[in-house]
N, C-alpha and C positions, 0 to 999 in steps of 0.2 A: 504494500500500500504506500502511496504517497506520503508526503508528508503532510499535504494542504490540499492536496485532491481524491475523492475517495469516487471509483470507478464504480456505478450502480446501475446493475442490467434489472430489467423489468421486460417478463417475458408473460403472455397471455395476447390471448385473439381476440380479446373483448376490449375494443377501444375507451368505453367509459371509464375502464380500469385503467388504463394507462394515462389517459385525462388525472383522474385521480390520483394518478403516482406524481405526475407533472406540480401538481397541485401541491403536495405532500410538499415536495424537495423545495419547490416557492416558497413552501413559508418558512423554509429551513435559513436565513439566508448567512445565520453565521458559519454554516459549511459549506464547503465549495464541494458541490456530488456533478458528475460527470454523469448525467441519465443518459443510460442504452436500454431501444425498445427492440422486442422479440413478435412478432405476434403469430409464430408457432414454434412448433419443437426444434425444426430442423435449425432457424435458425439462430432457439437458444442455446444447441449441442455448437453452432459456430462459433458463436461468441464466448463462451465459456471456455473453447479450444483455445483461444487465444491466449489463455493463459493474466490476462490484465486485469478480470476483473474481482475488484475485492468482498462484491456483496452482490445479492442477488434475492430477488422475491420472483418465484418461478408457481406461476397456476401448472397442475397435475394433469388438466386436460386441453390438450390442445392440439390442432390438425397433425396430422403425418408423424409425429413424434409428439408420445408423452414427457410432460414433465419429469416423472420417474426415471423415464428411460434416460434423457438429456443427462440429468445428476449422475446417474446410473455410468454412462459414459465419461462424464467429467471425472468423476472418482475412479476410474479406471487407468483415467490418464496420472493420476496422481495429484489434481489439484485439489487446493484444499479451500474453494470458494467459501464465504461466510452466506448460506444458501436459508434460508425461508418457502418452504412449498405454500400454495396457496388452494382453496380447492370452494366449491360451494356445497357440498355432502358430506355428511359424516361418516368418514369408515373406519373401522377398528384396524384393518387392513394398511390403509393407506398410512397410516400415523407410525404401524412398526416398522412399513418400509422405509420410509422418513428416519425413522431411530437410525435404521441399518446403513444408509445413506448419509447419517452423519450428516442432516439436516438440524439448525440448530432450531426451526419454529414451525411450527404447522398454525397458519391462519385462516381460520373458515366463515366464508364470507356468508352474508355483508361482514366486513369489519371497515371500523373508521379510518379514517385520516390521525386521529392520536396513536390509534397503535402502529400505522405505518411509522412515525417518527421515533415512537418508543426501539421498535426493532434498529433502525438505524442509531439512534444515541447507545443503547446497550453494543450492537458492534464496535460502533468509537472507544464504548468504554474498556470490551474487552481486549482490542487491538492493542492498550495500552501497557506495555511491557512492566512487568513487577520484581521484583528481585527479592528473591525469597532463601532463606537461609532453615534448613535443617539439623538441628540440633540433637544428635544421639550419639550414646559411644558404640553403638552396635554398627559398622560396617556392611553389615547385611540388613537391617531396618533402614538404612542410609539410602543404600538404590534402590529399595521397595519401596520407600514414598518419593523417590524420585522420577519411577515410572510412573507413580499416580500422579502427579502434578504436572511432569506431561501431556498427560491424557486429559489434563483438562483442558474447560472450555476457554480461560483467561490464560494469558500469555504471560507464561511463570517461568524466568531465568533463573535456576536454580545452584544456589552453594550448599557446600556441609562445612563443618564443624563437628568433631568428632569427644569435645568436653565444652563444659560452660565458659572457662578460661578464655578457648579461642573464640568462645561465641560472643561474648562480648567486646573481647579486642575488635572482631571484625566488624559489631554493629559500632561501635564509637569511629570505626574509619568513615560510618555513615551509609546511603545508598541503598538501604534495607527496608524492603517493606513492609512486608510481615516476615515474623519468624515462627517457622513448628519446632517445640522446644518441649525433649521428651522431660518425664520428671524424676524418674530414674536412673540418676547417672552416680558412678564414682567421683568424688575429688567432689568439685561446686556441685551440688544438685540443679533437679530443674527449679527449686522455687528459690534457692540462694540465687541462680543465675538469671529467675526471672526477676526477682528483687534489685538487680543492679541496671539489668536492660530500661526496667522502666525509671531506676532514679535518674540513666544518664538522658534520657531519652521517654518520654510523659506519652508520646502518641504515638512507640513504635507499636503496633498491634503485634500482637503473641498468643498463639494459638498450642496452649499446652496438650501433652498427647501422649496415654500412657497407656499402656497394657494391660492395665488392675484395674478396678474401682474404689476409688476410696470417695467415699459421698463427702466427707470434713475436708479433705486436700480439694476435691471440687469444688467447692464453695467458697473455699479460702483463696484460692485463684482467682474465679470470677472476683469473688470481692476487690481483691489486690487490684482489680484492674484488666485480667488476660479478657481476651475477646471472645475465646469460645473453649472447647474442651474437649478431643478427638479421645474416642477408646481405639485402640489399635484391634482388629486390621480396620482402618477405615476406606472406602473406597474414593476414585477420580465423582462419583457423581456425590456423595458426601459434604468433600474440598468446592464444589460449585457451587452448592446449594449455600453452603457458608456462605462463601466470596459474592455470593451475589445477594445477601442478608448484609452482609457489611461493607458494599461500595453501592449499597442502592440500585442495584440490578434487576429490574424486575426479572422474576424467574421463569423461564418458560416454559408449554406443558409439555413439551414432548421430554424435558428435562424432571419433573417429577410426574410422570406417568411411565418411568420404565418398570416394565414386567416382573422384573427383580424381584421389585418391592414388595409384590403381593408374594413371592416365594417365603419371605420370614414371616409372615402372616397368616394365620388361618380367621376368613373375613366370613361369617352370618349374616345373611339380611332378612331380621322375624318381623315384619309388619314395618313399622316404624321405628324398629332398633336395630341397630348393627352393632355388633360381638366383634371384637378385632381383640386375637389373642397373639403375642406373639411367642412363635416358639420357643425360641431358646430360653429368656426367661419366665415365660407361662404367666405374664402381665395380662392381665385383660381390660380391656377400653369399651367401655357401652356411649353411644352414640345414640341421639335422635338427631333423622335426616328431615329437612323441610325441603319443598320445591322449591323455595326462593333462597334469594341470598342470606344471609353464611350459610345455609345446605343443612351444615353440622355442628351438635354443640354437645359437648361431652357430658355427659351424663353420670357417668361412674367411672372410677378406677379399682380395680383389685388386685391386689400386686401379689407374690408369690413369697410370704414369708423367709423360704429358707434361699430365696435368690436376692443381690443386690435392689437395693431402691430403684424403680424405674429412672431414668433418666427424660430429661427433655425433649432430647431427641428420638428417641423411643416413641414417647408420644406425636411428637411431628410426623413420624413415619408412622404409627396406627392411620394416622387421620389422614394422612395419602392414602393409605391402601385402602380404608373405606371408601373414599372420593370414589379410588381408582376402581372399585367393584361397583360404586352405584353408578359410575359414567358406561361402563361394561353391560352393566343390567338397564341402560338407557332410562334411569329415572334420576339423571341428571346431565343436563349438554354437555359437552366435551370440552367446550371452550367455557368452562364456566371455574373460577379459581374460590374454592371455598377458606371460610376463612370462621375459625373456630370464635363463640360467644365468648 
């Protein structure tokens, strides 16, 4: 990408929509977006060939070549376009191929002119490079969250640090965004060496990350200041779902609606209650679902005495996988983002 030009194809056969995208990047005017129109497949499989462009909102249906297929081909080539499918029906279908495709938004139309801008400010934001530093003395936990961060959706230039000592040497050189800073280490721990990170430095964000639970070192972090609290293994879709909680990212559904989710879950729907039990700690979440908005509001908790406290995130994830079974069981739209009483 550019530095001050961001190349933006819009592919669909329907000219009202491309009016509309026109419309969209006008009222954008402190970005300079370079609009490329497609108005079918073939020749948004050309334009994508080219290799220039950095973003793209591409409808699924369209003459001679599907949307699908174009991405389908782009990704073959190796490119790694920042890609939005658009479609006006709902398919369960469509949405995983999207996932698979490495599609970052599935938009079902109508949709407005604010979510157009939204997709576009969230690419700017995630184009923008982070420098992120991982904090363990394990060598092999080191390239395991190195491949996860990868794998994400934000552009994470990743260091280690293999004790708290250098960990801090190297945030006081500066340049650090966030840091994953495990809390069991030899020599400095993680909460001595998260205690110095923030005296030298009050806004670096520190994202603690430990292998155990201890619910009183949870708390006492949060409190201290850290930003959030990874149990290990944690996954690439985890790390986004944060990062996009704490740079104001709206989240998007194909990014909590992967299939995953509902594997830790065993999800009930009795009338107007949903049972979300998770398996490994045998937590359970009762739910009542509404037609309108927030959908969902918890109802009860019951946790499993001889297992760890539920955690936060735990719950975040029950209340995905409910969403994600009543959007499945279609009594509730797909594009609908619920949002707990």
């Amino acid at each position: 990408m550019s530095d001050s030009i961001i190349n933006m194809l819009v592919a669909d056969d329907s000219r009202v929509a491309r009016l509309n995208f026109r419309q969209a990047v006008a009222n954008l005017p402190e970005m300079q977006i370079n609009l490329i129109e497609a108005s079918d497949g073939r020749e948004c499989m050309e334009q994508l060939s080219k290799g220039n462009i950095d973003l793209a909102f591409i409808d699924v249906h369209m003459p001679h070549m599907s949307g699908l297929e174009a991405l389908w081909g782009a990704r073959n080539m190796g490119l790694k376009t920042f890609v939005t499918l658009m479609s006006g029906s709902v398919d369960n279908h469509l949405t995983e191929h999207a996932r698979n495709l490495r599609a970052y938004e599935f938009l079902f139309k109508p949709f407005g002119r604010g979510d157009v801008e939204k997709v576009i400010e969230t690419y700017r934001r995630l184009s923008v490079p982070m420098r992120a530093l991982v904090v363990d003395d394990s060598a092999t936990v080191r390239r395991v969250i190195q491949r996860v961060l990868a794998a994400s959706l934000f552009h994470i230039d990743v260091e280690e640090a293999a004790d708290g000592a250098t960990a801090v040497t190297r945030c006081a050189e500066g340049n650090i965004d966030i840091v994953f800073l495990d809390c069991n280490m030899p020599g400095l721990d993680g909460m001595e060496t998260f205690g110095r990170l923030i005296a030298h430095n009050p806004n670096i964000k520190v994202i603690m990350i430990s292998g155990e639970w201890n619910d009183e070192r949870e708390r006492e972090a949060l409190k201290r200041g850290a930003v959030a609290f990874l149990h290990k293994p944690f996954r690439a879709g985890d790390v986004d779902t944060l990062l996009h909680a704490l740079y104001g990212v709206p989240s998007p559904n194909l990014t909590c609606e992967k299939k995953g989710l509902l594997g830790q879950f065993d999800v009930v729907i009795n009338g107007r209650t949903i049972c979300v039990t998770h398996k490994e700690t045998e937590h359970i979440y009762e739910y009542l679902w509404f037609k309108d908005a927030p959908y969902l509001r918890l109802g009860q908790v019951r946790e499993n005495k001889t297992a760890d406290r539920f955690s936060p995130q735990i719950r975040a994830d029950a209340e995905k996988a409910a969403l994600i079974e009543l959007k499945q069981a279609k009594l509730v739209q797909p594009v609908a983002d619920a949002v707990a009483a």
